[in-house]
N, C-alpha and C positions, 0 to 999 in steps of 0.2 A: 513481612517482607514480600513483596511481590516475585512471584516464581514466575510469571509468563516468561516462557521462550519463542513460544512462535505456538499461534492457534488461530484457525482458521471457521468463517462462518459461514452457510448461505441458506438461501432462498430461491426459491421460484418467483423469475421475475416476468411479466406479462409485457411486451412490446407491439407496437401496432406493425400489422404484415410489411406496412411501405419500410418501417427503419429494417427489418428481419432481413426484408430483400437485399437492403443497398448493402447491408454487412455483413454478405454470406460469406460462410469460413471464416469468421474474424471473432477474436478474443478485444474486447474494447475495454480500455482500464480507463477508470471512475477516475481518480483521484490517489495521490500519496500525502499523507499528513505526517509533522511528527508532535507528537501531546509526551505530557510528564506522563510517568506509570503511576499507576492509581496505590497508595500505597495500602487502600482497605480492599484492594483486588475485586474492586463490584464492576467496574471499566478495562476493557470494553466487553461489549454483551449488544446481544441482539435481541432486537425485539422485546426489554426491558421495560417502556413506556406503557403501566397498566391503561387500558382502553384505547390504546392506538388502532385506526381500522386500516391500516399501511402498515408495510415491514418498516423498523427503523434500525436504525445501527447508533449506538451509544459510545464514542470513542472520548478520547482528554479535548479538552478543546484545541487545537490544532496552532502550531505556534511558528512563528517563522522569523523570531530572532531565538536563533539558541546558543548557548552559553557552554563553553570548550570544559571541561571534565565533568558535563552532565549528562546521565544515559534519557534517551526517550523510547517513548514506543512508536514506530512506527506502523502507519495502516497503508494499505493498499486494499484497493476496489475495483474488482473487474467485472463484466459479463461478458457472458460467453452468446453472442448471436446465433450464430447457426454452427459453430465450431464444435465438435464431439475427438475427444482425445484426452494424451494427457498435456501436463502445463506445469510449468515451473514459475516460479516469482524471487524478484533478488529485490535489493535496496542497492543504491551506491550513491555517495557524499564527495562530491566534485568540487573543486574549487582551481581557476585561471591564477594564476599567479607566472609574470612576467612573459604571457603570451602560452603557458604551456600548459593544462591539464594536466591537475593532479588528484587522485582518489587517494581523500581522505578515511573515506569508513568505506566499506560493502561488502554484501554477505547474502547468504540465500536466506528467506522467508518460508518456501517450500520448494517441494520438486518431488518429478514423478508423481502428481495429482492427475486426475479425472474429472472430467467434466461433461456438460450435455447441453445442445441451446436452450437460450435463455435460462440457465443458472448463473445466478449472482453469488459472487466471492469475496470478504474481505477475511485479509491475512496480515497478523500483526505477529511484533515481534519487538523483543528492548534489543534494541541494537549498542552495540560500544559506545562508548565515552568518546562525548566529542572532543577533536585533536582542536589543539592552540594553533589556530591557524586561523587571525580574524580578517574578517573580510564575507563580503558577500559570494557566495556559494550554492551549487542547484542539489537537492535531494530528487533523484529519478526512484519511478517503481519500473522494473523491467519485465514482462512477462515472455517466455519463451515457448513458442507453442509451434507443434509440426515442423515446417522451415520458417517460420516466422517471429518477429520479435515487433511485440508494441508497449510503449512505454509513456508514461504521464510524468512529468518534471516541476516542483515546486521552487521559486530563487528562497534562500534563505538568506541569515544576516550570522554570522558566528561571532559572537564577542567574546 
């Protein structure tokens, strides 16, 4: 049975001076995916790929129709430009229904972390069981850093 609740990876990641500049003081998030949880618990993992000459990250393959009483695991992927502090990450499952915004799932991934520029983050976690609520919907990763907040947004499909 898959125990992941929330664990987090990184790496040193190398940027050319011109993108370091234009992003100083900023936390830039990668991407949010949601994959099935692996049930032989080998996913996700870093840097897994024997002879890769690159960092890789090995997550579920990434799905964006999901199915309401099924947990996934979500990832989120950030780096940190020039940004030195700590940082928090949440997840949250949105869905429009008759003009209004409504949060379906969300939850924190971590908080009160550390970081340094150019460190690379991915932070995963099985989030709850998706709600009967079908229709298309956005999965966000929210990071919270200093006075700031940047976030990367998936549409999904709930059936």
């Amino acid at each position: 049975m898959l125990t992941l609740a929330a664990a987090g990876f990184t790496m040193t990641a190398y940027a050319q001076e011109d993108e370091t500049t234009a992003a100083a003081g900023k936390i830039l998030p990668a991407f949010i995916t949601a994959g099935a949880p692996d049930p032989a618990d080998k996913i996700p993992n870093l840097n897994a790929v024997p002879g890769a000459e690159v960092g890789n990250l090995d997550i579920a393959q990434p799905e964006t129709v999901l199915v309401h009483g099924r947990r996934y695991v979500y990832s989120v992927a950030l780096e940190s430009a020039t940004y030195t502090g700590k940082y928090s990450v949440e997840y949250k499952l949105t869905r429009v229904v008759k003009g209004k915004t409504e949060v379906l799932s969300s939850g924190t991934i971590t908080s009160d972390r550390s970081t340094s520029p150019l460190d690379y983050w991915v932070w995963v976690i099985l989030a709850k069981e998706i709600p009967d609520s079908p229709g298309m919907a956005t999965l966000e990763g929210i990071i919270t850093y200093g006075k700031q907040t940047a976030t990367t947004s998936v549409p999904v499909l709930i059936q």
